[in-house]
N, C-alpha and C positions, 0 to 999 in steps of 0.2 A: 399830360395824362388826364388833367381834371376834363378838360376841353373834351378831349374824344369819349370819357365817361359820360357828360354828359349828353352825348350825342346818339350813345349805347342805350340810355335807359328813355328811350323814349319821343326824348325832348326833339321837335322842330326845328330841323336843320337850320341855322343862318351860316350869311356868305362867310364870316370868318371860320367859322367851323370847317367849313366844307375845305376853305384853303388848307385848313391844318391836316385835314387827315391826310392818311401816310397815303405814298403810293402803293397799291397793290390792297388796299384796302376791298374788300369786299361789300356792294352794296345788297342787301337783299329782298331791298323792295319799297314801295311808298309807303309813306301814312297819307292816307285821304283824307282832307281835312271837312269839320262843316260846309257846307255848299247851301247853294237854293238854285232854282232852275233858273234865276238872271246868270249865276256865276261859272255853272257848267262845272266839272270837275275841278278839284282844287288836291294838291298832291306835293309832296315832298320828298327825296328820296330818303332813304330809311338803312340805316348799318343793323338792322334789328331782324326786317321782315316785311310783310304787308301787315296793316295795321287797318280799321275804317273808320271814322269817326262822323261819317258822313250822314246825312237822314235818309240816302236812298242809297243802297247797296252797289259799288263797281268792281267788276270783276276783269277788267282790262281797260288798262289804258293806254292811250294812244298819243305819241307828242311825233314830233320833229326831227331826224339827225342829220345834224349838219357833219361833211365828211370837210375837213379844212388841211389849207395849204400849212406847211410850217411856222414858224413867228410865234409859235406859243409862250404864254407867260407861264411863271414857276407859280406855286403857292406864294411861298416868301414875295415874289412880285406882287402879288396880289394883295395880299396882306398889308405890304407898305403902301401900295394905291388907296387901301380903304384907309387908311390913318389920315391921308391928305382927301376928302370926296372928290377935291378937283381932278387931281390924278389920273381918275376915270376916264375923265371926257380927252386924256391922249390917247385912250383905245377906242376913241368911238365906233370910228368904221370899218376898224380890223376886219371884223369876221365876215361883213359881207363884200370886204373887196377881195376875199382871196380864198372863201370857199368853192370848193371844186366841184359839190354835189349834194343836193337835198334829197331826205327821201322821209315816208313816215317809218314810223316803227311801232308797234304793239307789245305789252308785257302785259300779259294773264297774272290772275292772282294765284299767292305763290310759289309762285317760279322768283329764281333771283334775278335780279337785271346784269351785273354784272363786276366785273374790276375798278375800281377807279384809280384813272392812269395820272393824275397831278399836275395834269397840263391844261390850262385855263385860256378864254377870253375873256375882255371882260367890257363893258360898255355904260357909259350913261346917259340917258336925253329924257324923259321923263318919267323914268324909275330906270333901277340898276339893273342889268342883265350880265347872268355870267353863264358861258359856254365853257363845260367841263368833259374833258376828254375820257371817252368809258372804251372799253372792252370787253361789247358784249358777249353774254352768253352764246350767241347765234355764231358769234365770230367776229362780226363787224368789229370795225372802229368806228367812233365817233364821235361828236359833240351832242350832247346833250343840252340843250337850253333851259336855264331857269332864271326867273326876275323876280324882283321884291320893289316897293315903293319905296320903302327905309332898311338902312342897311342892317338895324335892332330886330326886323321881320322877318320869319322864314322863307328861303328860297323855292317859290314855285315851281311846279315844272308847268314851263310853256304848252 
């Protein structure tokens, strides 16, 4: 309970968090985090809303869905990967040997992005990257991709 409270009021998603929330969770949008024009948009996804905290205002952003073949991992799998780091590196290649379709996708400020369905990839080579399975508003399914350098850090969106 405390875990998903904290993740209600505000605070920047990290990768355990995100494993724990329930399925069928609703997200309803990012927090943009500080940026500078080196770092291009910096974003989290958000159980709250759209949030900005940015020095230049964004009103849509823009990332990656990966549409993947089956093999997904649970939360709980995931959760027990992060307690071991090594763990990780047996998902390395998962996602790009067996996804089926890339495409971009756009979310306006907002609007909510979608469901999150609890079904994960998860990867590590020099930072952590985890692909979490959504149910968009539009319809779609898909993998959402976000990475972190440290698993203490919150999960970017790609």
């Amino acid at each position: 309970m405390a875990l998903v409270d904290s993740v209600q009021q505000g605070h920047d998603m990290l990768a355990n968090e995100l494993f724990a929330l329930k399925p069928g969770t609703f997200i309803k949008g990012f927090d943009i985090l500080p940026s500078d024009n080196w770092s291009g948009r910096r974003a989290v996804l958000s159980t709250e809303g759209w949030t900005n905290k940015s020095d230049y205002k964004l009103f849509k952003v823009r990332t990656v869905l990966f549409v993947t073949q089956p093999n997904l991992l649970s939360g709980e799998d995931c959760i027990n990967a992060t307690k071991n780091n090594y763990a990780w590196d047996n998902y390395q290649s998962n996602l790009f040997d067996d996804y089926a379709d890339m495409g971009f996708v756009s979310f306006n400020e907002n609007e909510p992005i979608g469901i999150h369905l609890g079904e994960f990839k998860i990867s590590k080579n020099k930072s952590y990257a985890v692909y979490t399975k959504m149910l968009l508003c539009s319809g779609e399914i898909g993998m959402l991709g976000l990475t972190t350098t440290k698993l203490n850090q919150p999960l970017e969106l790609l």
